[in-house]
MOPAC internal coordinates of N, CA, C and O (Angstrom, degrees):
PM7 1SCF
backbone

  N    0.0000 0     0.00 0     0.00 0    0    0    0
  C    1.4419 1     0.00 0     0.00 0    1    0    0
  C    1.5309 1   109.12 1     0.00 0    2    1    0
  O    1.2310 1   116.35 1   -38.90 1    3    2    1
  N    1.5732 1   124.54 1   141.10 1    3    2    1
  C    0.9999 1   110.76 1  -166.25 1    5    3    2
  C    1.7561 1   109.02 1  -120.42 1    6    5    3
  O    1.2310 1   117.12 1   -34.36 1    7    6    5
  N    1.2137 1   123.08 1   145.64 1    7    6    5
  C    1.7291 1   115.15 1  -146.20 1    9    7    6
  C    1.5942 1    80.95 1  -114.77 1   10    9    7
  O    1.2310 1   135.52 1   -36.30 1   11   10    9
  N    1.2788 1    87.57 1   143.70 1   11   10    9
  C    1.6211 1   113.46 1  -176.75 1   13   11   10
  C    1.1671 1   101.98 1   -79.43 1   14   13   11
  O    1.2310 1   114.92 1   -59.08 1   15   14   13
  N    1.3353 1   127.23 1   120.92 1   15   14   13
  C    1.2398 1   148.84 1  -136.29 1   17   15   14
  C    2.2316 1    94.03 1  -141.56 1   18   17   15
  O    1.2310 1   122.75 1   -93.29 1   19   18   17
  N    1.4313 1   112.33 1    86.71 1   19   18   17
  C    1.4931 1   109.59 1  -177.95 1   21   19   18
  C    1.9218 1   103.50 1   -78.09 1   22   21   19
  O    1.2310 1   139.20 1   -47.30 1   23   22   21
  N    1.3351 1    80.38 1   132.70 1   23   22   21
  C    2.0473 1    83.84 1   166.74 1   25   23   22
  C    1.5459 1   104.12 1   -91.79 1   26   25   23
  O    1.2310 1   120.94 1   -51.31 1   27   26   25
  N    1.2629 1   115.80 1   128.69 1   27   26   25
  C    1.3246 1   105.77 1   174.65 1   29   27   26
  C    1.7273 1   100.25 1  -101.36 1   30   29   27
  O    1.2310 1   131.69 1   -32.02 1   31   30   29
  N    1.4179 1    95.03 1   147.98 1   31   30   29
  C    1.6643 1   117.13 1  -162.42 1   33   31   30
  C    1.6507 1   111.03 1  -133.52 1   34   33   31
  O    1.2310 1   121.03 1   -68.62 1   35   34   33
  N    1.2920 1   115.64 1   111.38 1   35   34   33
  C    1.2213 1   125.57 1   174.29 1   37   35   34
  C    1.8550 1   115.34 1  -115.72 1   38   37   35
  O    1.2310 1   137.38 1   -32.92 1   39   38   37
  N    1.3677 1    83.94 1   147.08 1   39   38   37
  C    1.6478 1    91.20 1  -169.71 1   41   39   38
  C    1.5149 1   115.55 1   -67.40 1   42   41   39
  O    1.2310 1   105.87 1   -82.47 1   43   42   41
  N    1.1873 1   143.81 1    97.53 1   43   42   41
  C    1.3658 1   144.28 1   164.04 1   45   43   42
  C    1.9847 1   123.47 1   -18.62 1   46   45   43
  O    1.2310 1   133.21 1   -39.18 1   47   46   45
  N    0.8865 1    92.08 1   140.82 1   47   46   45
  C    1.2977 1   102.38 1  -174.07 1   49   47   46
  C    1.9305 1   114.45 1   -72.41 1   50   49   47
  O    1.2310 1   132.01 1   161.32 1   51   50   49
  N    1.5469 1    94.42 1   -18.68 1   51   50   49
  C    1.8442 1   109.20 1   164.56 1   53   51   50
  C    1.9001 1    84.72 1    98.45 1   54   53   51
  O    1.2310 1   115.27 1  -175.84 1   55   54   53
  N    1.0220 1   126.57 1     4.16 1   55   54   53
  C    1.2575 1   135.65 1  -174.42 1   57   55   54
  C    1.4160 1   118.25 1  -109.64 1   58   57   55
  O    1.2310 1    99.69 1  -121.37 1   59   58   57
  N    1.5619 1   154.27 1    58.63 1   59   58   57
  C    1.3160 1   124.64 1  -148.01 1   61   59   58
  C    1.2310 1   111.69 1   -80.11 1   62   61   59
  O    1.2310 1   115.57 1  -158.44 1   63   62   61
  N    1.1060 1   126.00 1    21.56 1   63   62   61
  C    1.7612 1   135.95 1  -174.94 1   65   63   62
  C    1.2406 1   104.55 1   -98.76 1   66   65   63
  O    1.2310 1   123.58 1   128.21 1   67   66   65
  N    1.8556 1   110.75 1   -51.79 1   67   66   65
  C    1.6271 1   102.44 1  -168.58 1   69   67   66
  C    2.2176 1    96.89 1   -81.19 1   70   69   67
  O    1.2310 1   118.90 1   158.93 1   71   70   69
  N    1.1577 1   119.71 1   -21.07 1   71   70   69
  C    1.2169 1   116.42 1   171.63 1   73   71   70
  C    1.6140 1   126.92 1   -53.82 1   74   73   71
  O    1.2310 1   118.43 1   139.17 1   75   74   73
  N    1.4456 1   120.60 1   -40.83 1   75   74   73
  C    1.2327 1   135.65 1   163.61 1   77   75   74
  C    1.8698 1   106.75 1   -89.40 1   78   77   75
  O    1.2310 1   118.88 1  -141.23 1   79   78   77
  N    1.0259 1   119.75 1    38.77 1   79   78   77
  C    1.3798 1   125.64 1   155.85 1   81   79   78
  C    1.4944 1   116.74 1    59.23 1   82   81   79
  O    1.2310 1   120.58 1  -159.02 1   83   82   81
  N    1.6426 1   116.49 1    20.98 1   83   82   81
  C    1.6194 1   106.98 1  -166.51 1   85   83   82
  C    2.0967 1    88.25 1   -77.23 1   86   85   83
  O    1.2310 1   135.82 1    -7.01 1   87   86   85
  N    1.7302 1    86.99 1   172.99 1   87   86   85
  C    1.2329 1   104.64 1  -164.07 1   89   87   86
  C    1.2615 1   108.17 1   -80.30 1   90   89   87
  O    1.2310 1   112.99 1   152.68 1   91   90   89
  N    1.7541 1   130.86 1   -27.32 1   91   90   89
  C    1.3374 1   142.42 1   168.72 1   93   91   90
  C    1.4726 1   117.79 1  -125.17 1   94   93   91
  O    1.2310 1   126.85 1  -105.80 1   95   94   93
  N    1.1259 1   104.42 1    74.20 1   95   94   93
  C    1.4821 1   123.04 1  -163.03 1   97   95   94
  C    1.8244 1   102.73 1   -55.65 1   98   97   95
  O    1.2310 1   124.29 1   127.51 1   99   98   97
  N    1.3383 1   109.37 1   -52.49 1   99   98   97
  C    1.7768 1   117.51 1  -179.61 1  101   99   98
  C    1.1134 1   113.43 1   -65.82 1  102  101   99
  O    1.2310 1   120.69 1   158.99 1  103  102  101
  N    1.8807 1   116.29 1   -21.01 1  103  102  101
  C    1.8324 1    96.83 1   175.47 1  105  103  102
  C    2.0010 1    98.98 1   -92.13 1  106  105  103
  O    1.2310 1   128.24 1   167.85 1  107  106  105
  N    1.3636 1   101.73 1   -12.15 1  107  106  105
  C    2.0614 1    72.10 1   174.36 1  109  107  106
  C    0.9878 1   102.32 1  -103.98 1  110  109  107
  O    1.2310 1   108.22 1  -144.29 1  111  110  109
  N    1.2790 1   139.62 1    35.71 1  111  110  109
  C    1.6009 1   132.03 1   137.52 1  113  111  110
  C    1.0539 1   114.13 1   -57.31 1  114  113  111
  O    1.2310 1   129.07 1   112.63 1  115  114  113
  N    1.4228 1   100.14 1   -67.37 1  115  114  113
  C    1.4146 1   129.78 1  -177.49 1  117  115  114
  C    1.8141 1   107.61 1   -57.84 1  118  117  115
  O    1.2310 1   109.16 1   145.34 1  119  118  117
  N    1.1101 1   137.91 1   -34.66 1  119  118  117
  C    1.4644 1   140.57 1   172.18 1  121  119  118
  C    2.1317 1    99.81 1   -70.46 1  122  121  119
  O    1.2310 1   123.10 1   135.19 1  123  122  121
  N    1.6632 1   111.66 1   -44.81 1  123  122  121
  C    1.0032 1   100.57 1  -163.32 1  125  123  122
  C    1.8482 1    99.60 1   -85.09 1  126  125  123
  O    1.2310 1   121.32 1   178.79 1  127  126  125
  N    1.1818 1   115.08 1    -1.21 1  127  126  125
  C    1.7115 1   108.16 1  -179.82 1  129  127  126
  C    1.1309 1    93.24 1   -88.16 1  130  129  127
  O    1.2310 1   118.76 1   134.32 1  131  130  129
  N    1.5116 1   119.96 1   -45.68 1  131  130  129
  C    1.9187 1   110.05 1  -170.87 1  133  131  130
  C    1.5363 1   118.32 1   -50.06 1  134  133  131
  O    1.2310 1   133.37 1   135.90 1  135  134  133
  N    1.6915 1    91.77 1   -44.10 1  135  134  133
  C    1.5144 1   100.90 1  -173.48 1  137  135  134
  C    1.3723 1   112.81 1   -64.11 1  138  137  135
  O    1.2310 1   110.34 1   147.17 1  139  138  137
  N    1.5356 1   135.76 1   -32.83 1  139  138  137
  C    1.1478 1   113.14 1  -178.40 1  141  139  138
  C    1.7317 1   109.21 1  -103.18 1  142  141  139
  O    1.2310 1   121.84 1  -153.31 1  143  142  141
  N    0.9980 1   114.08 1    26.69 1  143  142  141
  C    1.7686 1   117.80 1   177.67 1  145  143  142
  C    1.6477 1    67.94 1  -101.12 1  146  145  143
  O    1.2310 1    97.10 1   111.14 1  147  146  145
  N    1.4551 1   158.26 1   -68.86 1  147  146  145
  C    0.9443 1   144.75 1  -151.28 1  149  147  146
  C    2.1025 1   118.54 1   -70.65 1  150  149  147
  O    1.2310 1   138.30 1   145.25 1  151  150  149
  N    0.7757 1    82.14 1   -34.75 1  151  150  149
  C    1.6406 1   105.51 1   157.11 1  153  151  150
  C    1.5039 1   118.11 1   -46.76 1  154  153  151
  O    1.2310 1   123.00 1   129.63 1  155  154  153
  N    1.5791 1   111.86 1   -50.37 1  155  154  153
  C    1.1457 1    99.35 1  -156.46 1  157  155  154
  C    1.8232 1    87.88 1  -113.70 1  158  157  155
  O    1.2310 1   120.97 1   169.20 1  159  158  157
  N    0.6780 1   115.76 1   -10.80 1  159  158  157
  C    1.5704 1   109.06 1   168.17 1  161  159  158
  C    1.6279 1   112.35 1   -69.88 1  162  161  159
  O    1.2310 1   124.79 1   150.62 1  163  162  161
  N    1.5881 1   108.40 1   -29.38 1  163  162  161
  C    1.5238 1   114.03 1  -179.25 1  165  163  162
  C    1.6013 1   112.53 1   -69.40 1  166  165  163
  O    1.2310 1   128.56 1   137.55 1  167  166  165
  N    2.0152 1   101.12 1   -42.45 1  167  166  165
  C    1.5531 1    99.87 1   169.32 1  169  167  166
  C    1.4492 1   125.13 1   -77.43 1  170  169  167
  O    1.2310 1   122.01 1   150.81 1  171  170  169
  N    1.1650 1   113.75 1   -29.19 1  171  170  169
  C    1.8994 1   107.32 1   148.82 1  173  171  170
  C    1.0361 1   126.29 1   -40.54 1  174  173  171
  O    1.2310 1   116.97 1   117.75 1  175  174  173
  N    1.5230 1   123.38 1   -62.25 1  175  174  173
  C    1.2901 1   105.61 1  -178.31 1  177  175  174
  C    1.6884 1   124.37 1   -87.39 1  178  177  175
  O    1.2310 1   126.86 1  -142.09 1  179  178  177
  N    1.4332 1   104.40 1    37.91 1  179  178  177
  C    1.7533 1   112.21 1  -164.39 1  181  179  178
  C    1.1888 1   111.33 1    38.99 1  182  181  179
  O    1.2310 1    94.28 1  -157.47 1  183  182  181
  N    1.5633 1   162.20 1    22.53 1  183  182  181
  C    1.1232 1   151.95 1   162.21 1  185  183  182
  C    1.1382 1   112.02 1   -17.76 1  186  185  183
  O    1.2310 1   116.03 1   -21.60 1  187  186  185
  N    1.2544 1   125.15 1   158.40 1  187  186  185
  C    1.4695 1   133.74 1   168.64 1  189  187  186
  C    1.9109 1    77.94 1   -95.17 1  190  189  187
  O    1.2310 1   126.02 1    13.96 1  191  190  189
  N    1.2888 1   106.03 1  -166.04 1  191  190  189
  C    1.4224 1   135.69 1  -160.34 1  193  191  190
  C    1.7953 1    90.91 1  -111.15 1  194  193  191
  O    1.2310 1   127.70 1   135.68 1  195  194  193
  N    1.2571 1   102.78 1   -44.32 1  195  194  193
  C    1.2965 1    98.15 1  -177.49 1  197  195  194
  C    1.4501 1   122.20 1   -81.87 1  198  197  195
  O    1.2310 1   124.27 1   158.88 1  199  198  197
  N    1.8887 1   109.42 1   -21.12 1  199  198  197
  C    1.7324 1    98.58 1  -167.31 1  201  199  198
  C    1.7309 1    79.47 1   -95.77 1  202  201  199
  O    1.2310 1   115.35 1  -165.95 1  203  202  201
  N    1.3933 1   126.42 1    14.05 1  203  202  201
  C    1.2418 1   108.13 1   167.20 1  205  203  202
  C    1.7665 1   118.71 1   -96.41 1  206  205  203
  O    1.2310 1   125.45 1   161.28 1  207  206  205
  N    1.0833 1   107.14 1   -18.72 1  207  206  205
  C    1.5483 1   130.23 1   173.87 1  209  207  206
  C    1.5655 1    94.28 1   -69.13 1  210  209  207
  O    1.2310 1   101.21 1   130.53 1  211  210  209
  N    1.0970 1   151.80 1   -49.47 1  211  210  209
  C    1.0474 1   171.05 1  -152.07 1  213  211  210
  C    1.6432 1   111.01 1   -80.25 1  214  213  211
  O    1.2310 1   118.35 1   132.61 1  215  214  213
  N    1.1437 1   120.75 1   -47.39 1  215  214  213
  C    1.3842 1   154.58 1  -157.64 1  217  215  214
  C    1.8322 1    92.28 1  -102.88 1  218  217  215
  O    1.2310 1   123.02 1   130.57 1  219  218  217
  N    1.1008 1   111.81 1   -49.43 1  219  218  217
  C    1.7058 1   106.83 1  -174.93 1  221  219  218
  C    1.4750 1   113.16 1   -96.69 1  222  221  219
  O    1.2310 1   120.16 1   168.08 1  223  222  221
  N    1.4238 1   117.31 1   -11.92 1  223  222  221
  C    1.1063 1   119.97 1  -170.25 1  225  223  222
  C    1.3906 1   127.42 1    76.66 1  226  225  223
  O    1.2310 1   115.98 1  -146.19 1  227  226  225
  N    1.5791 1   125.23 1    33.81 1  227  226  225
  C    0.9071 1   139.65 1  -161.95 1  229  227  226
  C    1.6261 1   114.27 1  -138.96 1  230  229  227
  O    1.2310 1   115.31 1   -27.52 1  231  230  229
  N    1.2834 1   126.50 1   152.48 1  231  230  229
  C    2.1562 1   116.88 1   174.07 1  233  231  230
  C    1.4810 1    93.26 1   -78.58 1  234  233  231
  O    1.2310 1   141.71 1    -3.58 1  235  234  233
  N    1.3605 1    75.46 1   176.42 1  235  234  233
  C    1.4877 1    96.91 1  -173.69 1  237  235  234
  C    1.3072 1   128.81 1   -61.93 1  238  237  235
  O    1.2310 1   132.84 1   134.35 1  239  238  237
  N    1.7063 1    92.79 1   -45.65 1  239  238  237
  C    1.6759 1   104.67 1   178.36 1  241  239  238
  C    1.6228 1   106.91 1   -69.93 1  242  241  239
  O    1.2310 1   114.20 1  -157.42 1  243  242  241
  N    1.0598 1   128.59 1    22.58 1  243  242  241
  C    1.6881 1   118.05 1  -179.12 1  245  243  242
  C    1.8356 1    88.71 1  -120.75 1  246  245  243
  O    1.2310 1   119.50 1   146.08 1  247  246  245
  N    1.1453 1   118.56 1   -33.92 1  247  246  245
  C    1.6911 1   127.83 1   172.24 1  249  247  246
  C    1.6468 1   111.47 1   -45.90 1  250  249  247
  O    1.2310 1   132.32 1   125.81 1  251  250  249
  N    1.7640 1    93.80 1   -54.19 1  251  250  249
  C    1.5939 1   102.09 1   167.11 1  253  251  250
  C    1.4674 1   135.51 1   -49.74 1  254  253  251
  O    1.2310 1   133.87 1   141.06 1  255  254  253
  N    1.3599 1    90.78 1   -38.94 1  255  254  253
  C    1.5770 1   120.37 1   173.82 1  257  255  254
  C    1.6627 1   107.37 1   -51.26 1  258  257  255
  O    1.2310 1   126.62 1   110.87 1  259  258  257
  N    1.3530 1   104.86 1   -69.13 1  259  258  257
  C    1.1009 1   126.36 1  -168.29 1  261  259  258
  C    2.0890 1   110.15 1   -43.34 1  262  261  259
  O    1.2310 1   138.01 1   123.89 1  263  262  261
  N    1.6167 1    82.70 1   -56.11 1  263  262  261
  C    1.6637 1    85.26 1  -176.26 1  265  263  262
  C    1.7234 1   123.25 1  -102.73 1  266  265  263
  O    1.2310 1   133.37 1  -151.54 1  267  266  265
  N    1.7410 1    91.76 1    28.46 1  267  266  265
  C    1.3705 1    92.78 1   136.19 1  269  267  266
  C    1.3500 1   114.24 1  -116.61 1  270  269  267
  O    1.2310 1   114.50 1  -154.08 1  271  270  269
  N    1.3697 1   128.03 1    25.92 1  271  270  269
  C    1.4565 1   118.57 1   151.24 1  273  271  270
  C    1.4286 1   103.21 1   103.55 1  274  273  271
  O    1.2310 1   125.37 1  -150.81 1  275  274  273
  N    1.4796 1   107.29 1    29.19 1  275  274  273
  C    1.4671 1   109.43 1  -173.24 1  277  275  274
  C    1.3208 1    95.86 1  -127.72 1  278  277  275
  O    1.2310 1   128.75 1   -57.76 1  279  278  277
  N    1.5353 1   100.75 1   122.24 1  279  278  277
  C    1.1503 1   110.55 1   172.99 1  281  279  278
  C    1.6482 1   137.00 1   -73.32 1  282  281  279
  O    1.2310 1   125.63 1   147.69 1  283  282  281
  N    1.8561 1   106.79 1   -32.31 1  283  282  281
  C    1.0225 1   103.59 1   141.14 1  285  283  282
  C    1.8986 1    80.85 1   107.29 1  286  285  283
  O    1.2310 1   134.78 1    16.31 1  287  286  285
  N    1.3669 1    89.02 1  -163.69 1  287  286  285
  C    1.9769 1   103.00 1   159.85 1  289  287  286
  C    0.9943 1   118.22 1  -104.59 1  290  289  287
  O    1.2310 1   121.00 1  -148.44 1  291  290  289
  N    1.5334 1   115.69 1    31.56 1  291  290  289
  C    1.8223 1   112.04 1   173.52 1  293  291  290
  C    1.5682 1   101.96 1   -82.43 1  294  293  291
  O    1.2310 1   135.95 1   -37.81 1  295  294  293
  N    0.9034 1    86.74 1   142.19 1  295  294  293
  C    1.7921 1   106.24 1   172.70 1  297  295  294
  C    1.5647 1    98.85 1   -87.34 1  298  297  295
  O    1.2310 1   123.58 1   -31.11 1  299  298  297
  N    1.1338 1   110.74 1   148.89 1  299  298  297
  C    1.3577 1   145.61 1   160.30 1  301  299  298
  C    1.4738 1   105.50 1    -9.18 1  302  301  299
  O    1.2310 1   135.75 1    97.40 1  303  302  301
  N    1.6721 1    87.13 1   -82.60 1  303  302  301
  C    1.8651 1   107.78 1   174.97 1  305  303  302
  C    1.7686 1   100.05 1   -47.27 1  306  305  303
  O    1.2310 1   117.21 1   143.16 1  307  306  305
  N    1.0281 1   122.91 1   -36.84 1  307  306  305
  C    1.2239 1   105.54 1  -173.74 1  309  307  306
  C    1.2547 1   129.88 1   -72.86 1  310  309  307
  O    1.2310 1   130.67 1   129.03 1  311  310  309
  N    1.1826 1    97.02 1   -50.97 1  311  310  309
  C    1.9512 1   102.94 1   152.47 1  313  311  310
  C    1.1597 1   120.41 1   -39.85 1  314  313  311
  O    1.2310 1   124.43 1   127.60 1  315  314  313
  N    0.8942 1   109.11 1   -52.40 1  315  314  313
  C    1.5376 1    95.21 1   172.02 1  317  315  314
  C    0.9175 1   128.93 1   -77.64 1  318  317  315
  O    1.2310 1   110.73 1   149.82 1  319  318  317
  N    1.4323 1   135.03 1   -30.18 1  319  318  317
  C    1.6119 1   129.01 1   161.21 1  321  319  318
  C    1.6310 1   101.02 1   -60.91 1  322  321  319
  O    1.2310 1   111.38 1   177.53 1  323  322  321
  N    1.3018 1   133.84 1    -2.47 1  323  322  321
  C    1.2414 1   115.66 1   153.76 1  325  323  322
  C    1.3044 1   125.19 1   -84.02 1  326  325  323
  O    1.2310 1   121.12 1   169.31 1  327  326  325
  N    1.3174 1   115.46 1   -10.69 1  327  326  325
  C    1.6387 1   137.24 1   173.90 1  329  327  326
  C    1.3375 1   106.83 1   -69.45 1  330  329  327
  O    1.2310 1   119.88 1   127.83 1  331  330  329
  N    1.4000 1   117.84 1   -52.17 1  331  330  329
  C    1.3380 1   128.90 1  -178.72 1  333  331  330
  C    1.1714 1   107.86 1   -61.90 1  334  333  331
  O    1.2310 1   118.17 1   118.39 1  335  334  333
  N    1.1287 1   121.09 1   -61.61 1  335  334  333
  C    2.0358 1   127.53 1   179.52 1  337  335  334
  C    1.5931 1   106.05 1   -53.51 1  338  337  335
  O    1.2310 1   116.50 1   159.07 1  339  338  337
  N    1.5482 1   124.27 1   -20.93 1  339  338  337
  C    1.3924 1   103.26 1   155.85 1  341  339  338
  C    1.7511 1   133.22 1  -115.30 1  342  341  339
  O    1.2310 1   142.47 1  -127.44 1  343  342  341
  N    1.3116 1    73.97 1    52.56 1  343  342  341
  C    1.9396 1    83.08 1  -179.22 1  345  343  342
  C    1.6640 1   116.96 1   103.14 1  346  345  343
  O    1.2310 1   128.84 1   164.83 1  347  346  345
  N    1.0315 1   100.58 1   -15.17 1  347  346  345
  C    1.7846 1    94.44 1  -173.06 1  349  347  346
  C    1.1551 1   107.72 1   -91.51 1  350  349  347
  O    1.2310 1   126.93 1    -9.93 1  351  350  349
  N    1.2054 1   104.27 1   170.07 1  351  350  349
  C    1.7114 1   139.71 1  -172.05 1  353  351  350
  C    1.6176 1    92.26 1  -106.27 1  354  353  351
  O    1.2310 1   124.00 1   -43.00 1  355  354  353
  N    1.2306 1   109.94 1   137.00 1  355  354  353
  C    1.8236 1   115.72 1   170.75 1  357  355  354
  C    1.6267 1    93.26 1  -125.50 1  358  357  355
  O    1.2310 1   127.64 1   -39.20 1  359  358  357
  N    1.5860 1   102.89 1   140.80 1  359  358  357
  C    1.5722 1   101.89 1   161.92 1  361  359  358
  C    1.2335 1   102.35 1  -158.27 1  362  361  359
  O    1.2310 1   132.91 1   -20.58 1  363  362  361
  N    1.5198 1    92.65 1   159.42 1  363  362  361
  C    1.7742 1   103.50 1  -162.63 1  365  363  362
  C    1.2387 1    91.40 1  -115.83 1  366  365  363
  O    1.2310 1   110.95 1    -8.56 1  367  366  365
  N    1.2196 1   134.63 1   171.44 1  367  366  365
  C    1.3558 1   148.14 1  -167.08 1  369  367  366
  C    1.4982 1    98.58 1  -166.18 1  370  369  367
  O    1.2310 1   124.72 1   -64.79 1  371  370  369
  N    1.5749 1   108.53 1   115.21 1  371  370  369
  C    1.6008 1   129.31 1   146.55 1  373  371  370
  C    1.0731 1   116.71 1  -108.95 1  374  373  371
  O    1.2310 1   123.62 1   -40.42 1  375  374  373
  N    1.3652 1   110.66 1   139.58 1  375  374  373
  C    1.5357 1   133.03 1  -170.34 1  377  375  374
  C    1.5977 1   110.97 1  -162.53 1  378  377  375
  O    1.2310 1   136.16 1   -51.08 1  379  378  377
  N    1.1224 1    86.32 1   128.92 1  379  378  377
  C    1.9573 1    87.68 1   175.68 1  381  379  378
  C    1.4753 1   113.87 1   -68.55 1  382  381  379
  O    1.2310 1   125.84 1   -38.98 1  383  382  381
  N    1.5000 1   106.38 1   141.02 1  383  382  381
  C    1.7011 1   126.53 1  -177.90 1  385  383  382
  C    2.0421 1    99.88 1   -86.61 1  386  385  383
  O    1.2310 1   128.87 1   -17.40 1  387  386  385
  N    1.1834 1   100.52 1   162.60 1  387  386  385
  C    1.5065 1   122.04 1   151.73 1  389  387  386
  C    1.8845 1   109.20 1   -73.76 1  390  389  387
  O    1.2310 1   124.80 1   143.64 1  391  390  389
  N    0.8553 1   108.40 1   -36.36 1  391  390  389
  C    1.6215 1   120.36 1  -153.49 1  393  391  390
  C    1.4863 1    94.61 1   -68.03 1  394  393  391
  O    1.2310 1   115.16 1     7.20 1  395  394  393
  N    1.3411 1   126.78 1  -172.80 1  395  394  393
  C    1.1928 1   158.85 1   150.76 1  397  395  394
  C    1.1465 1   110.94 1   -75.16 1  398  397  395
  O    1.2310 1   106.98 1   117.93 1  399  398  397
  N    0.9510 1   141.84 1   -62.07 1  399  398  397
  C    1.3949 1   118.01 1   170.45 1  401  399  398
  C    2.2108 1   104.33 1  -126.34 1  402  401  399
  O    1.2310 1   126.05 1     4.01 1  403  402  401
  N    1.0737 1   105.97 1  -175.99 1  403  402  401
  C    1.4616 1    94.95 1  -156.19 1  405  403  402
  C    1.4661 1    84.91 1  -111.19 1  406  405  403
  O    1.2310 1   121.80 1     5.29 1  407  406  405
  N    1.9061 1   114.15 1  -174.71 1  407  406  405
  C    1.8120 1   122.10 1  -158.20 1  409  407  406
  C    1.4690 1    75.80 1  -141.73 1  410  409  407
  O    1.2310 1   134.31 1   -30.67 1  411  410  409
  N    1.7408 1    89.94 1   149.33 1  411  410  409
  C    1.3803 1   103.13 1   162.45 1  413  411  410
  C    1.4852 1   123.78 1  -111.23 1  414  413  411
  O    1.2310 1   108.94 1   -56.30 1  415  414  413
  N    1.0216 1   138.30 1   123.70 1  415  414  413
  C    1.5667 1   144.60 1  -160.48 1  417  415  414
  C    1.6661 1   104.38 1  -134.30 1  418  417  415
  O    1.2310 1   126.52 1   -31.83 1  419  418  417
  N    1.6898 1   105.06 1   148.17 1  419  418  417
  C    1.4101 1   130.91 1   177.44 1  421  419  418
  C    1.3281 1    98.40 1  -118.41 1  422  421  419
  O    1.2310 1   124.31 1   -50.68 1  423  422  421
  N    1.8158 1   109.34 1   129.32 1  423  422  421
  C    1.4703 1   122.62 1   172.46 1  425  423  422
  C    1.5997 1   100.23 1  -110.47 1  426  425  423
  O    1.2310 1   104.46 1   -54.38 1  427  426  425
  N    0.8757 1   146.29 1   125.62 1  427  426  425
  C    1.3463 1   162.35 1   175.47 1  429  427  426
  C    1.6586 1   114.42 1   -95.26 1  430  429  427
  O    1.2310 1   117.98 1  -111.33 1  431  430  429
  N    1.2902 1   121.45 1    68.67 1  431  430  429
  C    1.6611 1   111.02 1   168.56 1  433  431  430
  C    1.0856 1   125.28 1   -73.27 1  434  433  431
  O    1.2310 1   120.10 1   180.00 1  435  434  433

């Protein structure tokens, strides 16, 4: 006989960083969106690992890193100066909130 076994299911915060309790939930969004907009620009342009290490200024084994989705100890800025070294445009946008205090968000075109 097989016992009804309930999944309990709660609605996410749209965040899976601040859901699993990390301490700066909005910068590894923001580390894990850079990293794979960087990811997939590397598998567009077929890169090897190495002429992409090459291209960011980085070895290989940190390239590896990268496109398995590990961000690693790159800072923010750094990602993105790896964004920049392959063709992109980075822009930041300040603008005043309604809120009490203001949110930080990544737009990806």
């Amino acid at each position: 006989m097989r016992k009804n076994n309930r999944i309990r299911v709660r609605q996410g915060s749209g965040n899976v960083f601040r859901d699993l309790g990390f301490p700066n939930p909005e910068r590894e969004e923001i580390k894990a969106r850079l990293t794979l907009q960087i990811y997939r620009i590397i598998k567009a342009r077929k890169l090897t690992q190495t002429a992409a290490g090459e291209i960011l200024g980085i070895k290989q084994p940190h390239v590896s890193g990268l496109m398995r989705g590990q961000s690693g100890n790159f800072s923010i800025e750094r990602l993105m100066e790896f964004l920049t070294a392959l063709g992109q445009d980075v822009e930041i946008t300040v603008r005043p909130t309604r809120k009490e205090h203001g949110d930080v968000s990544l737009v990806l075109g």
